[in-house]
Structures are given as C-alpha cells and as structure tokens.
N, CA, C and O atoms as a printed pandas DataFrame, in Angstrom:
     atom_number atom_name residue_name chain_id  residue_number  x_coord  y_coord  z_coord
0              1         N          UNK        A               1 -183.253  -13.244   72.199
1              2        CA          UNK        A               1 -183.003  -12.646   73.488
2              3         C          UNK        A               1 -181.769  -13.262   74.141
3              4         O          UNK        A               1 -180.982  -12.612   74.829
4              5         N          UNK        A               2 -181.683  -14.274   73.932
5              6        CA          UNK        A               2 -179.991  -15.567   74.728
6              7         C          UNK        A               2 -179.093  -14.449   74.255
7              8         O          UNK        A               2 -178.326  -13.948   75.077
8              9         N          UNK        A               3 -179.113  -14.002   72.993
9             10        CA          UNK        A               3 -177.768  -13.888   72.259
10            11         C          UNK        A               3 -177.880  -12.407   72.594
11            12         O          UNK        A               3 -177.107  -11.896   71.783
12            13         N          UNK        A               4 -178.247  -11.716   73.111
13            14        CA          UNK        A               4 -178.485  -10.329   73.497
14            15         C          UNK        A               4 -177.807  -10.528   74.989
15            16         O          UNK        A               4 -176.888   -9.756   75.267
16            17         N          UNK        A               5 -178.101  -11.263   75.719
17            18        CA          UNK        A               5 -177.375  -11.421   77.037
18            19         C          UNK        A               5 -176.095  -12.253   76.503
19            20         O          UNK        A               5 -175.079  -11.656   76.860
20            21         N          UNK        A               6 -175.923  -12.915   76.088
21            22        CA          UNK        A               6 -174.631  -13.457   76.077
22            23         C          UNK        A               6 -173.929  -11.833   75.416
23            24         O          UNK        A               6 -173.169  -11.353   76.258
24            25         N          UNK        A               7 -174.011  -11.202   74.495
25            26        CA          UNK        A               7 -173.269  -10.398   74.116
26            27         C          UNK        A               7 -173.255   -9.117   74.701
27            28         O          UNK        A               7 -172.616   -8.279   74.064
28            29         N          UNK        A               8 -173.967   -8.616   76.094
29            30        CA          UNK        A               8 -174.148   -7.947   76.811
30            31         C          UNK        A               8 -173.389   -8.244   78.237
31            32         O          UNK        A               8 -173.052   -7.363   79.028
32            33         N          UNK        A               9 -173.181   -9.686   78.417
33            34        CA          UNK        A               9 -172.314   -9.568   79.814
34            35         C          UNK        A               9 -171.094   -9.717   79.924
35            36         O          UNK        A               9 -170.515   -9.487   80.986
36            37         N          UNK        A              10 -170.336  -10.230   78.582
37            38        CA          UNK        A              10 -168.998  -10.101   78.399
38            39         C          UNK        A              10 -168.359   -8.908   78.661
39            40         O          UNK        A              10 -167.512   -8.672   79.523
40            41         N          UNK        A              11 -168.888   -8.112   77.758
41            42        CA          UNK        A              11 -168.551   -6.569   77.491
42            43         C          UNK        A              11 -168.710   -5.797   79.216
43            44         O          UNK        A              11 -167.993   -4.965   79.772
44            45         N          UNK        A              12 -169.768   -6.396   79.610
45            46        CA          UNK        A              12 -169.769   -5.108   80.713
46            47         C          UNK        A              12 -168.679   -5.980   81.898
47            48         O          UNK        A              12 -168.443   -5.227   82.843
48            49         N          UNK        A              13 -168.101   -7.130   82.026
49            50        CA          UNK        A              13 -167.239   -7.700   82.515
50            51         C          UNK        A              13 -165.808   -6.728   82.363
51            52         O          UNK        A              13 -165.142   -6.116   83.198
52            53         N          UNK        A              14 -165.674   -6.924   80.713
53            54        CA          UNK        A              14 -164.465   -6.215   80.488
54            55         C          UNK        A              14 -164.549   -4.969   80.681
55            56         O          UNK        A              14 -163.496   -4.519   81.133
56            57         N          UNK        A              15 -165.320   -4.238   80.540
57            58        CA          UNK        A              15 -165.526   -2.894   80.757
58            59         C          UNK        A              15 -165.380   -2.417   82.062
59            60         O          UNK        A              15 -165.096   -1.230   82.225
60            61         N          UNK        A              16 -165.576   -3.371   83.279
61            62        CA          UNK        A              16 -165.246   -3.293   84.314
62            63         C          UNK        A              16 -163.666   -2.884   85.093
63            64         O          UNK        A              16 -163.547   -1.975   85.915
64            65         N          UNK        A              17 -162.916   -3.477   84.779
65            66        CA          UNK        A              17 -161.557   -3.552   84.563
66            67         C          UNK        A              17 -160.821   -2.339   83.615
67            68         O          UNK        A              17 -159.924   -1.501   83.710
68            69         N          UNK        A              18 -161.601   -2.721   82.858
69            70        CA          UNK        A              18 -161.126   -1.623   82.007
70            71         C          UNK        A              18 -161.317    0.345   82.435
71            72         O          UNK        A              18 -160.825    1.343   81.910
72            73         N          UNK        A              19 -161.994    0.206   83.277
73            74        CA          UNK        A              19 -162.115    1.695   83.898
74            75         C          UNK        A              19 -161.044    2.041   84.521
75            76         O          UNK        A              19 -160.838    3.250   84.623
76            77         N          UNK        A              20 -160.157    1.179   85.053
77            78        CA          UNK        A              20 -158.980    1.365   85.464
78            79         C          UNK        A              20 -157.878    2.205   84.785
79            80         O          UNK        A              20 -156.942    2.658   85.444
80            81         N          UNK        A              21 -158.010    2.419   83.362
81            82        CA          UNK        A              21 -157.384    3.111   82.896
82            83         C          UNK        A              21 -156.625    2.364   82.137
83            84         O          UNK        A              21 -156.466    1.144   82.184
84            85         N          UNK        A              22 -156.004    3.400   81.201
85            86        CA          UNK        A              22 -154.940    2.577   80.147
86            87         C          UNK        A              22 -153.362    2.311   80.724
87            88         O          UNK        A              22 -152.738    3.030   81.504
88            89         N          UNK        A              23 -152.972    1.183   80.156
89            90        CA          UNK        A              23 -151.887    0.392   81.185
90            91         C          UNK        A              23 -152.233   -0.640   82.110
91            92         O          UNK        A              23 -151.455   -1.579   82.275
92            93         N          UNK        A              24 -153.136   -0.582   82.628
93            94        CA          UNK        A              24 -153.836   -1.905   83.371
94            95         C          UNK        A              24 -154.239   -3.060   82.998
95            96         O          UNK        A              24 -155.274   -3.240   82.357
96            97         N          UNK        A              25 -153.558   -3.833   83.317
97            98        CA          UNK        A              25 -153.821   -5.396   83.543
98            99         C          UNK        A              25 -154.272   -5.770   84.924
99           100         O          UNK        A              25 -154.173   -5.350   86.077
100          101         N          UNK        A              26 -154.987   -7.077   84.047
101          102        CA          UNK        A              26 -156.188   -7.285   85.628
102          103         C          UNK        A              26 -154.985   -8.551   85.995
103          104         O          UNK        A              26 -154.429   -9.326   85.218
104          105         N          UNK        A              27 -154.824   -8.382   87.714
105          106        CA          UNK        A              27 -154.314   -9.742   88.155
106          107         C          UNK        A              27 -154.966  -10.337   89.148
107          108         O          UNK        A              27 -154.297  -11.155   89.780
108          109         N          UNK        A              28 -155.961  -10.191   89.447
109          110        CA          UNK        A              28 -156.772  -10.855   90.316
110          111         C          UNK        A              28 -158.446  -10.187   90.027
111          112         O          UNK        A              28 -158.846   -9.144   89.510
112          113         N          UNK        A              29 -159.199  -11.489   90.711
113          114        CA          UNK        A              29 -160.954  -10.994   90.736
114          115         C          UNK        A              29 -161.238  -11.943   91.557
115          116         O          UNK        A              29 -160.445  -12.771   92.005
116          117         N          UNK        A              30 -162.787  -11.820   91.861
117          118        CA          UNK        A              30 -162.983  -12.463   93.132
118          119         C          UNK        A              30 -164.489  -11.817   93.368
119          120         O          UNK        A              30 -164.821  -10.699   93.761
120          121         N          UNK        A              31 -165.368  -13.121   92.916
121          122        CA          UNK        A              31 -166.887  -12.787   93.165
122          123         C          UNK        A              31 -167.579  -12.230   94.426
123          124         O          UNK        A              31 -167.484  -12.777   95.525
124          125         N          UNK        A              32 -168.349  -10.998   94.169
125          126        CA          UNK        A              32 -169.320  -10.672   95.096
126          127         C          UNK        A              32 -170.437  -11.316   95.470
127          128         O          UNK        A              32 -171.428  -10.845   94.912
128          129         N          UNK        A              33 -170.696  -12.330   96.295
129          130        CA          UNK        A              33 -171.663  -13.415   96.408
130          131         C          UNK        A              33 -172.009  -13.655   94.558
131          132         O          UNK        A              33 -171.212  -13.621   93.621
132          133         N          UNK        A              34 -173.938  -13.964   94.559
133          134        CA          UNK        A              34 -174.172  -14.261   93.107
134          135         C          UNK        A              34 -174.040  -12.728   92.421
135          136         O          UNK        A              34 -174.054  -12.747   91.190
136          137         N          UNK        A              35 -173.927  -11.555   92.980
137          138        CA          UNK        A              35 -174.586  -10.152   92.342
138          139         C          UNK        A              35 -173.529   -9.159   91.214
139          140         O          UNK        A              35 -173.816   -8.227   90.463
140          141         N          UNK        A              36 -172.132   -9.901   91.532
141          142        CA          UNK        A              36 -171.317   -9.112   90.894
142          143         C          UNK        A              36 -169.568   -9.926   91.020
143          144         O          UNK        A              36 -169.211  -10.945   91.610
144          145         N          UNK        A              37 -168.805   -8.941   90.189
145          146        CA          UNK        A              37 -167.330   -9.529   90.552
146          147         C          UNK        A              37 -166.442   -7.850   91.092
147          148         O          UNK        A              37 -166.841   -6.692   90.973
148          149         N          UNK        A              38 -165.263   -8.350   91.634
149          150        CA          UNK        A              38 -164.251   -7.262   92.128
150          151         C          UNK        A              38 -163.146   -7.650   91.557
151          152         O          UNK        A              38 -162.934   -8.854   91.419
152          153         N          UNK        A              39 -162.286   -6.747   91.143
153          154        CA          UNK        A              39 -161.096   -6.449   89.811
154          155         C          UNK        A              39 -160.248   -5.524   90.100
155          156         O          UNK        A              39 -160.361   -4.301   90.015
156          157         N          UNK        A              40 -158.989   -6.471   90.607
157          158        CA          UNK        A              40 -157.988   -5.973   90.972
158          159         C          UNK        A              40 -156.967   -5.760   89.452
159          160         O          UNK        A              40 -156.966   -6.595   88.548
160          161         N          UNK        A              41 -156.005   -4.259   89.427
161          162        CA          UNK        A              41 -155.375   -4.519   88.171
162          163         C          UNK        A              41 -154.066   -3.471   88.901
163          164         O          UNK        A              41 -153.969   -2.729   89.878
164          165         N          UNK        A              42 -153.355   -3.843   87.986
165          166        CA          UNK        A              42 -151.788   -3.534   88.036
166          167         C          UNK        A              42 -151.303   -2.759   87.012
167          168         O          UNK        A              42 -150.978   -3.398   86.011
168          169         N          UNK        A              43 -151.094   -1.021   86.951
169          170        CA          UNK        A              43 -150.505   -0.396   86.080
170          171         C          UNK        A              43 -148.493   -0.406   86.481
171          172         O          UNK        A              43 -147.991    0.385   87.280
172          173         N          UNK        A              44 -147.689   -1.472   85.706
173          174        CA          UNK        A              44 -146.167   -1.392   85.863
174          175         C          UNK        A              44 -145.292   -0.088   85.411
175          176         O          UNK        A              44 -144.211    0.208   85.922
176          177         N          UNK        A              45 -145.846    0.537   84.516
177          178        CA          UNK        A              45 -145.422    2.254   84.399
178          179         C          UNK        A              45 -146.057    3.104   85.387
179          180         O          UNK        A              45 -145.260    4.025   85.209
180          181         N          UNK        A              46 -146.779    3.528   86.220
181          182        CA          UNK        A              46 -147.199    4.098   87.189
182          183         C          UNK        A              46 -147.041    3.547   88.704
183          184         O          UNK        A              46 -146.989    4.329   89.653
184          185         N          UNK        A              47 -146.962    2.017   88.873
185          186        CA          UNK        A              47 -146.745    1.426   90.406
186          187         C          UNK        A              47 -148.580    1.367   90.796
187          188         O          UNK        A              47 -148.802    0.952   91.934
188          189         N          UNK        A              48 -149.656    1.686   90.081
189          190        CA          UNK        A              48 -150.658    1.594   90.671
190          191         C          UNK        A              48 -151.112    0.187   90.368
191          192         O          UNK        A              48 -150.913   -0.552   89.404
192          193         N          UNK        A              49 -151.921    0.021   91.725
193          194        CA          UNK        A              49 -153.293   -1.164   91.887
194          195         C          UNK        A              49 -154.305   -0.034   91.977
195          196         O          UNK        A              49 -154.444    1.092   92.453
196          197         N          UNK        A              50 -155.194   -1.331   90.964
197          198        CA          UNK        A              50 -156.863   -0.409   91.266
198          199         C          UNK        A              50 -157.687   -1.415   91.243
199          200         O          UNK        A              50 -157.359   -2.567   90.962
200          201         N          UNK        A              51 -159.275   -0.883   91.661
201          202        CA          UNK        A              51 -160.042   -2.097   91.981
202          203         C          UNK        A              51 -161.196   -1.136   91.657
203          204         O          UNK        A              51 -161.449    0.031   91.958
204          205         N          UNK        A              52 -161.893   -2.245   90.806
205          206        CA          UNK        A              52 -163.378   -1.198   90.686
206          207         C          UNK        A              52 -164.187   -2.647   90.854
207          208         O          UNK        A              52 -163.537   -3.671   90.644
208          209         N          UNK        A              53 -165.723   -2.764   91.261
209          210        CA          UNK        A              53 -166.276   -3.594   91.738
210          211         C          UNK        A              53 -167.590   -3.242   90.247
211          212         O          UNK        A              53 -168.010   -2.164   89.825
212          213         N          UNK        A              54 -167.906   -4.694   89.802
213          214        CA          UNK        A              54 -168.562   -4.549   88.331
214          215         C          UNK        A              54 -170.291   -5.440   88.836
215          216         O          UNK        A              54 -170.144   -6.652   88.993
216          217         N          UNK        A              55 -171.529   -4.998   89.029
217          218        CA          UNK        A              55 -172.321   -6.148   88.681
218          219         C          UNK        A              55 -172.577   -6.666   87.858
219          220         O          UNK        A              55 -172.596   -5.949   86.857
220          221         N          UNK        A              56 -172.898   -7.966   87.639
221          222        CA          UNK        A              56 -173.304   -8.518   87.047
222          223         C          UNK        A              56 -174.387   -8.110   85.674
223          224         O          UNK        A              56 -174.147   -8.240   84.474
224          225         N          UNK        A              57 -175.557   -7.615   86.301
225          226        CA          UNK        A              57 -176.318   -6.825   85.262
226          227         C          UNK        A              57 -177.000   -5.208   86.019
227          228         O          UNK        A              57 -177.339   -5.000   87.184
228          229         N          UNK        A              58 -177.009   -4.449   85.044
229          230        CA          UNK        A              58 -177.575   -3.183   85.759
230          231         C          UNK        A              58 -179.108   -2.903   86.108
231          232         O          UNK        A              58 -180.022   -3.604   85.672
232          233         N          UNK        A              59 -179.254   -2.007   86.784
233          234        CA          UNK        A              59 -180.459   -2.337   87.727
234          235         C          UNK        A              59 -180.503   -1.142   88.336
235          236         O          UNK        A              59 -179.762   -0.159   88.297
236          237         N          UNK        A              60 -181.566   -1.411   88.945
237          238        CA          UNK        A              60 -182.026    0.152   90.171
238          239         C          UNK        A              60 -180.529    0.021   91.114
239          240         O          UNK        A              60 -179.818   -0.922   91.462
240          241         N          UNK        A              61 -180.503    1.351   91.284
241          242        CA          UNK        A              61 -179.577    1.659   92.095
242          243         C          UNK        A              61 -179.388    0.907   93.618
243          244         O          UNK        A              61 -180.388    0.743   94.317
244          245         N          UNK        A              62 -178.207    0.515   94.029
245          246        CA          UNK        A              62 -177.918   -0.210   95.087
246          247         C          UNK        A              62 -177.029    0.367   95.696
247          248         O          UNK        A              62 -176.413    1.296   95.174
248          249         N          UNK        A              63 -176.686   -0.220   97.377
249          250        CA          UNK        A              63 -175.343    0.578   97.886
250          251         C          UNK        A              63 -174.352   -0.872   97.227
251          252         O          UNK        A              63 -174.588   -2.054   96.977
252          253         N          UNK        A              64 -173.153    0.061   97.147
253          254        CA          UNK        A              64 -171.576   -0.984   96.417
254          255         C          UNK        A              64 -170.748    0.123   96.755
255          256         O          UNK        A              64 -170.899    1.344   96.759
256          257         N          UNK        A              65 -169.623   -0.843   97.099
257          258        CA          UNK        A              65 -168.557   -0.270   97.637
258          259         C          UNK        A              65 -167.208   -0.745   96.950
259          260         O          UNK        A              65 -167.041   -1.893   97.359
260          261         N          UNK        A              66 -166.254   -0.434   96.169
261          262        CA          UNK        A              66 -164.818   -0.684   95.809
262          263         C          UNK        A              66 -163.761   -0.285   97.010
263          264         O          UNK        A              66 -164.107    0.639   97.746
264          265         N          UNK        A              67 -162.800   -0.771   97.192
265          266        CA          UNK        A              67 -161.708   -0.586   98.290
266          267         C          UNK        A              67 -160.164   -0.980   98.233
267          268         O          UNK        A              67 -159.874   -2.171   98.110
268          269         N          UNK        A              68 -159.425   -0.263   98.296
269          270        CA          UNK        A              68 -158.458   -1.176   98.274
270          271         C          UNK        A              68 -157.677   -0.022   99.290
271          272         O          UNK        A              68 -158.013    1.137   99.534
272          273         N          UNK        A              69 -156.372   -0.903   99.834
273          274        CA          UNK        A              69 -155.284   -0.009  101.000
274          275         C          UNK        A              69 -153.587   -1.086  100.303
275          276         O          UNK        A              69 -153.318   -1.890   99.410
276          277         N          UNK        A              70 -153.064   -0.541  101.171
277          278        CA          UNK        A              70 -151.804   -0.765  101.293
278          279         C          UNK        A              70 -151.362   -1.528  103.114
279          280         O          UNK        A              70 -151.910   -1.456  104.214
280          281         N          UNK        A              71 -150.306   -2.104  102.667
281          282        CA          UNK        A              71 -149.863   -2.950  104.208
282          283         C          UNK        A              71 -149.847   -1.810  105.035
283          284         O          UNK        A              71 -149.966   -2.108  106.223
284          285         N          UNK        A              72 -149.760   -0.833  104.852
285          286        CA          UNK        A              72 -149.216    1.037  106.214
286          287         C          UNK        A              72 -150.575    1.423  106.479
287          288         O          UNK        A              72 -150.711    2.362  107.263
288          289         N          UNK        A              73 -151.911    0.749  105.855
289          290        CA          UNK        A              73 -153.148    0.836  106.257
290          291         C          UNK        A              73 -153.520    2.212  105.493
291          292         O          UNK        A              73 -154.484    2.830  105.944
292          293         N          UNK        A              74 -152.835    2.747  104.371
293          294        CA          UNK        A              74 -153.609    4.032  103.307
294          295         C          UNK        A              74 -154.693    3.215  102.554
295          296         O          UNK        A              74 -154.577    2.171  101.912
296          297         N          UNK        A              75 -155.465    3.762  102.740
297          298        CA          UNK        A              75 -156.919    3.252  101.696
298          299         C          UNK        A              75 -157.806    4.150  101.374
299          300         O          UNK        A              75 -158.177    5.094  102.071
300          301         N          UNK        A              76 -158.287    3.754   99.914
301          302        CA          UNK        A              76 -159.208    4.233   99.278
302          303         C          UNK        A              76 -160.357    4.050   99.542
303          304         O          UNK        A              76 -160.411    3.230  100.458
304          305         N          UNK        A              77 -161.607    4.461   99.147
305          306        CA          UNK        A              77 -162.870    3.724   99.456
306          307         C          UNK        A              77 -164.101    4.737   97.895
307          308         O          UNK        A              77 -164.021    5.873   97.429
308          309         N          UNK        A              78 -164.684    4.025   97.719
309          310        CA          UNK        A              78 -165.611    4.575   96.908
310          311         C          UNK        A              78 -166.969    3.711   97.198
311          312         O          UNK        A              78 -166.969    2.501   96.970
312          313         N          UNK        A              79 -168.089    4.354   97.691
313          314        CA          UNK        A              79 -169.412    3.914   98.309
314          315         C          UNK        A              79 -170.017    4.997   97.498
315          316         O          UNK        A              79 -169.673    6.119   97.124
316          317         N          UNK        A              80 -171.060    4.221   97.370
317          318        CA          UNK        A              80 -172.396    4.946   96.855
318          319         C          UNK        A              80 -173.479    4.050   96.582
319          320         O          UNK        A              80 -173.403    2.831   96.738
320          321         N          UNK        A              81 -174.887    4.913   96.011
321          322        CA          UNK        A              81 -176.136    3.768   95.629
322          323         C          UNK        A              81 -175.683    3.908   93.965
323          324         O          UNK        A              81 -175.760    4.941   93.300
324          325         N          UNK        A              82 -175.252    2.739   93.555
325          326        CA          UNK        A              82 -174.742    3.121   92.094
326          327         C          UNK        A              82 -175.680    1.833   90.905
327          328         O          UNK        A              82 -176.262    0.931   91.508
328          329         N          UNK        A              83 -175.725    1.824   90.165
329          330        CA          UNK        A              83 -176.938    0.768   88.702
330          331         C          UNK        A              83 -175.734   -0.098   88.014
331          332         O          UNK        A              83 -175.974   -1.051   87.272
332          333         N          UNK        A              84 -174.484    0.311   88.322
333          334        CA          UNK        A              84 -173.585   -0.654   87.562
334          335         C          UNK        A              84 -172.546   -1.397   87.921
335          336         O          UNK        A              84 -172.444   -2.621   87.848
336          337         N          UNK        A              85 -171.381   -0.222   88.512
337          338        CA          UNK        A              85 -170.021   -0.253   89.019
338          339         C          UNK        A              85 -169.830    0.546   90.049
339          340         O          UNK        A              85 -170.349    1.662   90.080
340          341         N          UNK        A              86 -169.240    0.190   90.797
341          342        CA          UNK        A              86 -168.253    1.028   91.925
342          343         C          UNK        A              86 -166.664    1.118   92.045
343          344         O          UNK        A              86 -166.111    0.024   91.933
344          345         N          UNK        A              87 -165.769    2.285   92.266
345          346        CA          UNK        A              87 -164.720    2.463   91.733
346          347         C          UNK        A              87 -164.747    3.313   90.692
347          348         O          UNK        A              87 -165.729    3.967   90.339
348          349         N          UNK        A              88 -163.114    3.312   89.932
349          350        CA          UNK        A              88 -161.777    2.959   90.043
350          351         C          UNK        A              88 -161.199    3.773   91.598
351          352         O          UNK        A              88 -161.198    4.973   91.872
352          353         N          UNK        A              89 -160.859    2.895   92.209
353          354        CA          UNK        A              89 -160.368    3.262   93.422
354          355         C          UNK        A              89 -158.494    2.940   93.237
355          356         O          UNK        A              89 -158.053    1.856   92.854
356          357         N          UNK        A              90 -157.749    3.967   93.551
357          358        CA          UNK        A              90 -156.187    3.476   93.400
358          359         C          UNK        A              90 -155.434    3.484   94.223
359          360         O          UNK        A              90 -155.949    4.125   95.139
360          361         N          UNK        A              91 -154.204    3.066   94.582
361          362        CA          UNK        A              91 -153.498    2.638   95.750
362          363         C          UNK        A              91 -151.837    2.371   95.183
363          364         O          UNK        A              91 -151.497    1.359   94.571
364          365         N          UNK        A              92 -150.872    3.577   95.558
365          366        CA          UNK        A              92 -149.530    3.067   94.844
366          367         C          UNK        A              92 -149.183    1.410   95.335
367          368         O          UNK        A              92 -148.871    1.238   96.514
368          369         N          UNK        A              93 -149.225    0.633   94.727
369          370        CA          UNK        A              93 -148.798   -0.786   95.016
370          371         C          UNK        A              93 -147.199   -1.143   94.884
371          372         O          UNK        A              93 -146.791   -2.282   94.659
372          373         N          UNK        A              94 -146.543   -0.247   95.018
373          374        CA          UNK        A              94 -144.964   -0.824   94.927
374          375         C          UNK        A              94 -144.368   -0.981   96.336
375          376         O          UNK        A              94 -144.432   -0.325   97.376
376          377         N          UNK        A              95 -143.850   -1.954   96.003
377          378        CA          UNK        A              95 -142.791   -2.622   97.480
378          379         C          UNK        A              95 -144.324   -2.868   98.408
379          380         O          UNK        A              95 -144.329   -1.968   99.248
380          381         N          UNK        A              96 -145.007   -3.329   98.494
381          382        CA          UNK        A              96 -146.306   -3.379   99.954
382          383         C          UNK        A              96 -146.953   -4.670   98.679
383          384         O          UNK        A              96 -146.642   -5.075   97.559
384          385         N          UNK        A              97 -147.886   -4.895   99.603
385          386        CA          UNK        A              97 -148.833   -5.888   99.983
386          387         C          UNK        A              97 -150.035   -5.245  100.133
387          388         O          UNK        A              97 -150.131   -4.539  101.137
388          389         N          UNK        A              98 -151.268   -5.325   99.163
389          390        CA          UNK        A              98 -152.393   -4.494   99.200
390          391         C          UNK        A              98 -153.365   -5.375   99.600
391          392         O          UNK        A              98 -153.319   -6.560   99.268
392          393         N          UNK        A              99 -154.394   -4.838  100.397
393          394        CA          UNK        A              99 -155.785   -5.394  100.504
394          395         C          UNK        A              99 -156.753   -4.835   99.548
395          396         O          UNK        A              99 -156.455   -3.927   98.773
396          397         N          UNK        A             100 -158.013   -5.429   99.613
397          398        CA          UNK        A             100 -158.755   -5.134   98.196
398          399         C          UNK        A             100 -160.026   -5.663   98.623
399          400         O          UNK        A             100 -159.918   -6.508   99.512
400          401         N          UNK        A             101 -161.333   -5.376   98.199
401          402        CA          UNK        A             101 -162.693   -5.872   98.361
402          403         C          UNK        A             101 -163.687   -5.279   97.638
403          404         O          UNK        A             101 -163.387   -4.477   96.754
404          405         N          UNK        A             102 -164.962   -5.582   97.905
405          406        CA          UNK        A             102 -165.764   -4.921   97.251
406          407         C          UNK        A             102 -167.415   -4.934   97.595
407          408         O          UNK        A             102 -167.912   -5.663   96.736
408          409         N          UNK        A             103 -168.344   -4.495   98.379
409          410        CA          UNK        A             103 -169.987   -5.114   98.291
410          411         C          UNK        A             103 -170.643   -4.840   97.265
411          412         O          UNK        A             103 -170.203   -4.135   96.357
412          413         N          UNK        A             104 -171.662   -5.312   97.280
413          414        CA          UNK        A             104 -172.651   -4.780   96.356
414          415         C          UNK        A             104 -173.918   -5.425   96.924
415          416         O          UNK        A             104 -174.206   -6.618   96.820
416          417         N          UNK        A             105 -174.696   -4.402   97.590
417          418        CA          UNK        A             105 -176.052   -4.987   98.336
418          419         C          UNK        A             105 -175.451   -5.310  100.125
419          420         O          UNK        A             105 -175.040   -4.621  101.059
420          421         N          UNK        A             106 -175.704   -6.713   99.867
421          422        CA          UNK        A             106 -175.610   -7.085  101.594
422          423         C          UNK        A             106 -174.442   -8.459  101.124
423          424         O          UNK        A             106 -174.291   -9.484  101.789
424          425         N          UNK        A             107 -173.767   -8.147   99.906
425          426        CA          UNK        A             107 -172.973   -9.329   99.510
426          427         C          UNK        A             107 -171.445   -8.472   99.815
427          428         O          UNK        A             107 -171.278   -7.253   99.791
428          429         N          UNK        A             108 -170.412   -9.559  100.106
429          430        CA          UNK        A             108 -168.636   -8.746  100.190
430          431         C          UNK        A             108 -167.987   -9.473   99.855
431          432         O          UNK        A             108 -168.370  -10.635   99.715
432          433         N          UNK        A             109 -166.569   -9.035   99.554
433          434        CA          UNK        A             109 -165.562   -9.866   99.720
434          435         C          UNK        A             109 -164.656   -8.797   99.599
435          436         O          UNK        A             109 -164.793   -7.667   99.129
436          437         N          UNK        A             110 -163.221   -9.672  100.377
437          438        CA          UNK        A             110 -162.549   -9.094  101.084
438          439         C          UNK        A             110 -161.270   -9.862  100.831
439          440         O          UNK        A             110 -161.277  -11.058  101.124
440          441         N          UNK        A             111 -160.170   -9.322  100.320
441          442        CA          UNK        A             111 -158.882  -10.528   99.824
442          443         C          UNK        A             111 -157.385   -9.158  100.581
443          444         O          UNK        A             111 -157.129   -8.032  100.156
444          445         N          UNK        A             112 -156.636  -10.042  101.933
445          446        CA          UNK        A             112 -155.830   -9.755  102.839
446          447         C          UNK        A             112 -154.433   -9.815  102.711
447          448         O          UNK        A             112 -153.987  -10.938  102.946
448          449         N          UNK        A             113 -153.380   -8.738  102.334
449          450        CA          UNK        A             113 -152.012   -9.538  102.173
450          451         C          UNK        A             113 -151.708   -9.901  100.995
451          452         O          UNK        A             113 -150.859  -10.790  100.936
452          453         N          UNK        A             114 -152.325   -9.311   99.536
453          454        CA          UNK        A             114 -152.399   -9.837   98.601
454          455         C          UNK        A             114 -151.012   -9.642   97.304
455          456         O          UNK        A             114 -150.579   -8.505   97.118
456          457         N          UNK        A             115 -150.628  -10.416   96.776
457          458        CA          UNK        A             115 -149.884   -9.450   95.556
458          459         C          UNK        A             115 -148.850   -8.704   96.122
459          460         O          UNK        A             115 -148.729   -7.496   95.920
460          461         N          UNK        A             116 -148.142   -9.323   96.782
461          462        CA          UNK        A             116 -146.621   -8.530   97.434
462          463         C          UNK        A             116 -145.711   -8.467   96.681
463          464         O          UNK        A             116 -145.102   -9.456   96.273
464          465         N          UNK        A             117 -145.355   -6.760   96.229
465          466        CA          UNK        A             117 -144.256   -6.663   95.198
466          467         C          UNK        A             117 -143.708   -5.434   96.121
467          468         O          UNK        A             117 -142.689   -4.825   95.797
C-alpha cells in the first residue's frame, strides 16, 4: 500500500501543472494550507501565465478556487465543488506583474506583484 501512494502522488503533482498545456513551465508554487499546492507556469511562445490549484489526494467534492490577474487588475477565476483540481486559469503575462492564488476548502494562498516581465 506505501508504494501505491508514493507512486500515486507524484504523478498527480505533475499532472497538475501539466494541465496548463504544452509549452509550460512551472515557475512558481506555493502550498494551500496542509490540503493541496497552487502552480504557477509560464508559456514563452504564447506570453501566457497559468495557474491551476492541485490537491493533494482526491476526495468528495470540495469548493477550490484557481486565480490569477494582471497588475491593470484583468483576472481570471475558476471556482467550483471539484474531487481533484481547480483551473487552468490564464492571464497574458507579458510586460506586467501577475497575482496568483488558490483555496481549496477554508485553506488560501495568495502571492502579490509576482514574476515581473
């Protein structure tokens, strides 16, 4: 059973990020209290940031929220009661400074001013 979770939470880590689409590299993350992580990534042929918010393990459905904006205050938002992930949420990231976050449950985080290109 160890080796069933160890080889089950890697994957859904990367898989997280990876919804972002092809071209994306992750440049930032940033834990949702204990319940999950948020995954910021950078497509350099398109100018996009995206952020999809990953838990930890899947489960009965919960509210989670992915987010991200730009310094001119355009933002995305994706909410729902979701069992896994929330997101891919996108945001042109060229020339600005994006904000980014994510809940899942009654847990957040929230990263301000981030990644200025």
């Amino acid at each position: 059973m160890a080796g069933l979770l160890l080889a089950t939470a890697p994957s859904a880590r990367a898989a997280g990020y990876g919804l972002c689409g092809q071209g994306h590299v992750l440049v930032d993350s940033a834990p949702v209290g204990d319940l999950g992580t948020t995954y910021l990534t950078w497509n350099a042929d398109s100018g996009e940031n995206c952020v999809i918010v990953v838990r930890h393990r899947s489960g009965p459905s919960m509210a989670m929220a992915a987010w991200i904006g730009r310094d001119n205050g355009v933002q995305q938002v994706d909410s729902g009661s979701y069992t896994l992930y929330a997101g891919p949420v996108y945001v042109d990231g060229r020339g600005t400074c994006v904000d980014w976050g994510g809940v899942i449950h009654d847990q957040d985080v929230n990263r301000w001013h981030t990644h200025c290109g």
